[in-house]
C-alpha positions in Angstrom: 107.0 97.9 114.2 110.1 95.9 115.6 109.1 92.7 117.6 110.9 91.2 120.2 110.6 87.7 122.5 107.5 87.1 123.4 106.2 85.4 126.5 103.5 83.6 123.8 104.4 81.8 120.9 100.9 82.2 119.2 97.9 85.0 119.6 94.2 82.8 118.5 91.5 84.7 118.3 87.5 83.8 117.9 85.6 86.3 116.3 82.0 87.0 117.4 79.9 89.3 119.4 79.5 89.3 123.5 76.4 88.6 125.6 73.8 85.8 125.5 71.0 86.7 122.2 74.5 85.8 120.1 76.0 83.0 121.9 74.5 80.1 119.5 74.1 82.3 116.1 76.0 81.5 113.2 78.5 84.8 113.2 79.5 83.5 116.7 81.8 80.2 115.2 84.5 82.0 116.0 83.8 82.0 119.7 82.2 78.6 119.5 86.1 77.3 118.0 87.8 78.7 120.8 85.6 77.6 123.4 85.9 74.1 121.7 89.5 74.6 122.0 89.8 75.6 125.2 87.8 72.7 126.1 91.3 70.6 125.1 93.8 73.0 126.4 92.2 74.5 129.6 93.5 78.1 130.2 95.6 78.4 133.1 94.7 82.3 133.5 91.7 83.7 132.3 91.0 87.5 132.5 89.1 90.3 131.1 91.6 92.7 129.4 92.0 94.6 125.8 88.5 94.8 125.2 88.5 91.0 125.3 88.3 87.3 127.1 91.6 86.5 127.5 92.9 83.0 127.8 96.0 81.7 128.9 97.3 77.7 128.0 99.9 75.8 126.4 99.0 73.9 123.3 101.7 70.7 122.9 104.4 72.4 124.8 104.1 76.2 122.9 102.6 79.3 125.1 99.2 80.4 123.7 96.8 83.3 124.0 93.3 82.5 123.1 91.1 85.8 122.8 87.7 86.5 122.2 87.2 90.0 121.8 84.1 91.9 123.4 84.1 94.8 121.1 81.3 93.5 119.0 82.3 92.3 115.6 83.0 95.0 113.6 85.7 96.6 116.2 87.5 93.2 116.9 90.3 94.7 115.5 90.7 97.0 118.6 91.0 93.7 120.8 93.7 92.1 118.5 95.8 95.6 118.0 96.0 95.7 121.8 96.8 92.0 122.7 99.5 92.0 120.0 101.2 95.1 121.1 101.3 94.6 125.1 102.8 91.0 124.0 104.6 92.3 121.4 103.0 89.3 119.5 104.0 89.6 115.3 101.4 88.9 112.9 103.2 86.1 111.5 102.3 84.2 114.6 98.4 85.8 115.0 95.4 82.8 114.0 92.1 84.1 113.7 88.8 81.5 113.4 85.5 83.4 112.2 82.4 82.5 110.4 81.9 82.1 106.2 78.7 82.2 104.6 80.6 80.8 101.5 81.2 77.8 103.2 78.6 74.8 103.7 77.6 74.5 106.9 80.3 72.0 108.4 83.2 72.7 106.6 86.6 74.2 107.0 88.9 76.2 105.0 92.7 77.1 106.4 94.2 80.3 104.6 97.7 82.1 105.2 96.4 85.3 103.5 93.9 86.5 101.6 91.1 89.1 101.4 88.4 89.7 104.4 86.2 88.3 102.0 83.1 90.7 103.1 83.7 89.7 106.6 83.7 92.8 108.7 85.8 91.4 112.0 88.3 90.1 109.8 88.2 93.7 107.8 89.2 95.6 111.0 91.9 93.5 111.8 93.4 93.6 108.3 93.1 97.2 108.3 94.1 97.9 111.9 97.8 95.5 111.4 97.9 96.8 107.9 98.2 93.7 106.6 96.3 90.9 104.9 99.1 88.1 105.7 97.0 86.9 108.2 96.8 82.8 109.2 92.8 82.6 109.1 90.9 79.5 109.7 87.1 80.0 107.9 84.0 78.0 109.6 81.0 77.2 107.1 77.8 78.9 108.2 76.0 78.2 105.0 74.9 80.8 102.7 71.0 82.3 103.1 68.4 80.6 102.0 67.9 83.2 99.0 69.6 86.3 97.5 66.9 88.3 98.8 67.3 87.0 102.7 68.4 89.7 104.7 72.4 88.6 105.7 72.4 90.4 109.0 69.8 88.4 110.0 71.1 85.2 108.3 74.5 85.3 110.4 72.6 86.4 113.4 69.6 83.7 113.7 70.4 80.7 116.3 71.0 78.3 115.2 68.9 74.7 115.2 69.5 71.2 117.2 70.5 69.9 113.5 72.4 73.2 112.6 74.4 73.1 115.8 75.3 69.3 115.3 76.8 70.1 111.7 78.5 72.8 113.1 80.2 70.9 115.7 82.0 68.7 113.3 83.8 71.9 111.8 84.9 73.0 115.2 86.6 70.0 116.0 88.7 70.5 112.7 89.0 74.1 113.4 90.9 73.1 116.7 93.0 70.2 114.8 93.8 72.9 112.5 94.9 75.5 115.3 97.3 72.4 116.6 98.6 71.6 113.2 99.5 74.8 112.5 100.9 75.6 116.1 102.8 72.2 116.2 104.2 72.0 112.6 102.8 74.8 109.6 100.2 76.1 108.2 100.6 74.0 105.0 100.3 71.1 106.4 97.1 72.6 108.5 95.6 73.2 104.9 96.5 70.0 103.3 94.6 68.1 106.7 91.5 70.2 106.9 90.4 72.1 103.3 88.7 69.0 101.9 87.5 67.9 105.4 
């Protein structure tokens, strides 16, 4: 696939699934990091298109699109294919946030690669670009409570007043991370926020 200019420096997408029983669960942190972003950057379009949210800003001078895809989780690949090839967007310049059971609750870890890890949003995506060399930017959710807890409902139970209030701290460095890596690399992104 052969890329050329395109009118956005950077495609970010939250990962998470539409409508209001999963707005405050823990698989939604992806959507709850690009919210918080947006928050800072305000979009100065917003639209529904691609099977997502679409969000249109400027983060410290570069042109970003900020999705959240409304194809439920396991088909946010669909979203991503579609945004990247109407904008002719590379995947060298594509930042997804999403949720990480193997993460405490709180933290952050910034990745330029790697495996979906068992996540099935991040799965699609890899498999739909046909490629794993994707920037990725994990949100602690905390593991369940037990081996034997049920994960789907684990990553779909709302979370508490408490939960929520741990969580937020992780957004915030999930959005300094999106500007670090925007504004100077993903190294230095990693070397900011892993041990945060």
């Amino acid at each position: 696939m052969i890329f050329n200019k395109s009118k956005f420096d950077y495609l970010v997408v939250g990962l998470g699934n539409p409508g209001a029983p999963y707005r405050n669960t823990r698989h939604n942190a992806g959507f709850m990091a690009v919210d918080r972003l947006l928050e800072s950057y305000p979009p100065l379009k917003e639209k529904e298109r691609f099977k997502a949210q679409t969000f249109e800003t400027v983060i410290e001078g570069k042109n970003v699109l900020v999705i959240k895809p409304l194809t439920f989780m396991n088909l946010s690949g669909e979203a991503v294919r579609k945004a990247m090839s109407f904008y002719k967007i590379p995947p060298q310049k594509l930042i997804v946030l999403f949720d990480d059971i193997s993460l405490p609750l709180g933290k952050i870890r910034v990745r330029p690669s790697g495996s979906c890890g068992g996540h099935n949003g991040m799965r699609n995506i890899s498999e739909l670009l046909c490629t794993e060399n994707i920037a990725r930017i994990k949100i602690g959710v905390g593991d369940k409570p037990h081996p034997e807890y049920d994960l789907t409902k684990w990553v779909l139970a709302v979370l508490t007043q408490e939960e929520k209030s741990q969580l937020s701290a992780a957004l915030n460095n999930a959005v300094g991370a999106v500007k670090t890596i925007i504004t100077k690399d993903i190294q230095t992104a990693q070397s900011m926020f892993n041990g945060a």
